[in-house]
N, C-alpha and C positions, 0 to 999 in steps of 0.2 A: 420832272426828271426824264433823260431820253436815254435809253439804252440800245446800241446795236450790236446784231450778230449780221455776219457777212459769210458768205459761202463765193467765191468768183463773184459775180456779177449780180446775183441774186442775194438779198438781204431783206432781214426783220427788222423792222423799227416799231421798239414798245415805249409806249409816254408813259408813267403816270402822274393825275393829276396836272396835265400840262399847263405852264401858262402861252399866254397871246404870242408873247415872242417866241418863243418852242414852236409852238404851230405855225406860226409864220415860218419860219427854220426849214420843217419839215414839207410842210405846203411847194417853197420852192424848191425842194431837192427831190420830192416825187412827182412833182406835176399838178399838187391837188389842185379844186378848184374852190372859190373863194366859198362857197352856198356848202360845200363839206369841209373845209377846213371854222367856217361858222355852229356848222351841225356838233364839232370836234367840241368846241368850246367848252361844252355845258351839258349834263348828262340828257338822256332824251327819257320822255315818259315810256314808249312802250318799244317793243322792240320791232324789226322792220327790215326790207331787202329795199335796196334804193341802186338799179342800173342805168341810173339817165343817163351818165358819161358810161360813153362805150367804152373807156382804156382800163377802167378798174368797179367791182362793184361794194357797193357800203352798208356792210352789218351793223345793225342794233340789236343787243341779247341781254337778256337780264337771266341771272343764275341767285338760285336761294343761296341765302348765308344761315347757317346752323349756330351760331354760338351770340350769346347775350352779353361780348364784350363791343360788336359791334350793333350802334343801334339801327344803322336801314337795316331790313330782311332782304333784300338785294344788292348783289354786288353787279354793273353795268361793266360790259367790252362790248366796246366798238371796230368791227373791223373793217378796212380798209384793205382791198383785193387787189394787187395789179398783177401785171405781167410777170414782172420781174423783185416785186416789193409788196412786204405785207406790213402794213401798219397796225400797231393794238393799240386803242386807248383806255383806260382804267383810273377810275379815280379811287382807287384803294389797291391796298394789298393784297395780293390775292397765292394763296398758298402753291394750290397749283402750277401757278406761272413758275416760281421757283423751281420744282421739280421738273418741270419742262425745261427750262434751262438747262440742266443737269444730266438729262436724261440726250436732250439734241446733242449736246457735245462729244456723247457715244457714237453718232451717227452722221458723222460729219460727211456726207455725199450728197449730191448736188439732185437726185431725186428728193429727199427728205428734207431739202432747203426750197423747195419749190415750193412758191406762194399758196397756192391753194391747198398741198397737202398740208406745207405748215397749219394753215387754217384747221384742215380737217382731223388732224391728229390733235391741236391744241385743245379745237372743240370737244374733243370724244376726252382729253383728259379732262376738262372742266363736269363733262356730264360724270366721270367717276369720281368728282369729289361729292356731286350731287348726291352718287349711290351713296359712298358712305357718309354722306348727313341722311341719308336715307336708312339706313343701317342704324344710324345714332335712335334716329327718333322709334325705331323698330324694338330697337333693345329698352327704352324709356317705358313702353307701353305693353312691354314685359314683367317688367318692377311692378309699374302701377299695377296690374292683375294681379301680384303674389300677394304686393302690400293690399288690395281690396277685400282678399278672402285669407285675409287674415285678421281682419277686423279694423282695419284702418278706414272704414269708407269714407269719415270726415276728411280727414286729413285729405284723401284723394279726388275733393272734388276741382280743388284748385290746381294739383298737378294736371287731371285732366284735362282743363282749361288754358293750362301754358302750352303744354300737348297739342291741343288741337290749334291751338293760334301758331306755332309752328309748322304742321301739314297745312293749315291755309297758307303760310308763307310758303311753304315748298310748291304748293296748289297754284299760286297766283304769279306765281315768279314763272312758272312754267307752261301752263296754258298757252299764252300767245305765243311762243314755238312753233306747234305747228302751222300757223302761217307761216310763218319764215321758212320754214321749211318747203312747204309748196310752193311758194314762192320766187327759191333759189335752185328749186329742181326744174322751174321749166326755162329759168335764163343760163343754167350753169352749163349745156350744151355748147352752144354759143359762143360761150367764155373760156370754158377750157375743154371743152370735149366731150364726146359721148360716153366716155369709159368714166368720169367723174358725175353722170349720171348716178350711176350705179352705188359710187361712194356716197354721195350725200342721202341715199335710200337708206344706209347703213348707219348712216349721224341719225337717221329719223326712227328705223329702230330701237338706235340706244334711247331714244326720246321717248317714244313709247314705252319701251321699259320701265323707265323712271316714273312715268304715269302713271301705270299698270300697277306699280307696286304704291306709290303716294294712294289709290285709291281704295288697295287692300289697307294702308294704314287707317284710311276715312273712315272704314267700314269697322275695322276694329278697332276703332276709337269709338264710334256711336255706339257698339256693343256693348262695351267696355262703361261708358255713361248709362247704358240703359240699364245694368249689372247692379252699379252704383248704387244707383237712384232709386231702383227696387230695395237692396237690401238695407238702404239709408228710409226707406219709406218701412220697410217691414221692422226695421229698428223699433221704429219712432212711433208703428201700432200698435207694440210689446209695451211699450212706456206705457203708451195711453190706457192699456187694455189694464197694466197692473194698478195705474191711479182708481180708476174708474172701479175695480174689483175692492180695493182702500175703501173707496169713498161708502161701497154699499154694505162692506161689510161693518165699517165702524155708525153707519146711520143709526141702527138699533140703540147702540150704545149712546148717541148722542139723544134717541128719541125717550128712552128708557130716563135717561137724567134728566132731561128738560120733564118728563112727566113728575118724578119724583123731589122736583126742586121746586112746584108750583107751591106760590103762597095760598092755599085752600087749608078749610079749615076737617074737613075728614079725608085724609088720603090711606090708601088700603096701607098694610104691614108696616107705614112709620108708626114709631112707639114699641112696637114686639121688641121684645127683648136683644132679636136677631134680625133686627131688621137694615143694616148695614151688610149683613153677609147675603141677604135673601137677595138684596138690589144687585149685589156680585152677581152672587149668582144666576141671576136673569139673565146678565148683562153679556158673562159668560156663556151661557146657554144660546143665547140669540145668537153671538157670535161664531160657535159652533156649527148650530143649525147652516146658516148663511153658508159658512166654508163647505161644509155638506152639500149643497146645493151648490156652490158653482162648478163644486169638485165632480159632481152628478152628470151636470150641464157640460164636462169638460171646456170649462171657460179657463178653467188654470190646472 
């Protein structure tokens, strides 16, 4: 699907999903060359600056996806820089582009139709969708804390774990950025000027930012497991401790019956009259003692 916006002379062309004959379309109406309109095809593994033709330069960016109705953790745009034309390509849908849409049609002047700010303002709305998938996973990792010391620990080992394979997704999708970003600051002179220097320092801040905060999430998520794992370990020695206190206190009692159940032919107080209540009473008594003693010991 091909969508364009047009300002005078200057225009946006967004594909997505495109097929072969789309690209071929578009190829000869901006001048691509055959080696990027191939690149266009078919999503690319990492992301990349590519200026070998002097007339336009070609983005690769991959941005985290936050939600588990889609299954890549990445959504790919490819951009395509010219003079007078900015090409996006995307093989999904992608929310932000919509509001961008929306949004440009406020601004309908021929500086904010200009290819590279197009770029540069699209960019900087895709990294605020990143914030708040940033924000999302922030507020997720909030719950898990209340629900952890609240006694939930089981339950929160696996929330954890979705958790954190999430911030690797925000982690992975975003790392190879800063090359690009180095990248396109030392050819963007060049290309559009000295003062868009200055702007893509600005795209790399918000970059950073996004970083800055995915790696406070890192940190308070290993916390947050380590939190876990003690109080799920400190559970689990309260079990053990109360078995193990069972086990020594009823020994007497099982030691007591097994002596009093041997087939011998003189054993002390069987036959007495009371001697059913005396074996109680032992039995009871041992078991007293015992609680006395770990109670001493502050074992329980």
């Amino acid at each position: 699907m091909i969508t364009r916006h047009k300002y005078k002379d200057l225009i946006w062309v967004d594909m997505l999903s495109p097929t072969n004959d789309e690209l071929e379309e578009v190829r000869d109406e901006l001048g691509l060359s055959r080696f990027t309109k191939y690149e266009l095809s078919s999503p690319s593994l990492k992301p990349r600056v590519d200026n070998s033709n002097s007339s336009y330069l070609y983005l690769v960016l991959h941005f985290p996806v936050h939600t588990h109705k889609i299954q890549q953790p990445e959504q790919e745009v490819d951009f395509v820089i010219g003079k007078n034309f900015l090409l996006t390509v995307r093989y999904d849908d992608i929310h932000a582009f919509d509001t961008f849409y929306k949004a440009l049609k406020t601004l309908p002047d021929e500086e904010a139709f200009l290819p590279i700010n197009l770029f540069i303002a699209l960019t900087q709305k895709m990294y605020k969708s990143v914030e708040s998938n940033i924000d999302k996973v922030s507020d997720e990792l909030e719950i898990i804390e209340k629900e952890i010391f609240r006694g939930h620990e089981k339950e929160m080992v696996r929330a954890l774990s979705e958790v954190g394979r999430d911030i690797l997704n925000l982690k992975h999708a975003l790392d190879p950025h800063q090359d690009v970003w180095n990248s396109l600051e030392k050819v963007i002179v060049d290309f559009a000027g000295e003062e868009y220097k200055y702007k893509v320092r600005n795209l790399e801040d918000t970059y950073y930012r996004a970083r800055k905060h995915i790696t406070h999430l890192w940190q308070t998520l290993s916390e947050l497991r380590e939190t876990n794992n003690s109080l799920l370990s400190t559970n689990q020695n309260e079990v053990m401790k109360i078995f193990t206190i069972l086990a020594f206190v009823t020994f007497p009692l099982s030691l007591i019956a097994s002596i009093f159940g041997m087939n011998t032919k003189h054993i002390p107080i069987i036959g007495h009259n009371y001697d059913f209540w005396i074996v109680m009473f032992l039995m009871f008594l041992s078991t007293v003692m015992m609680y006395a003693y770990f109670k001493y010991k502050k074992w329980i």
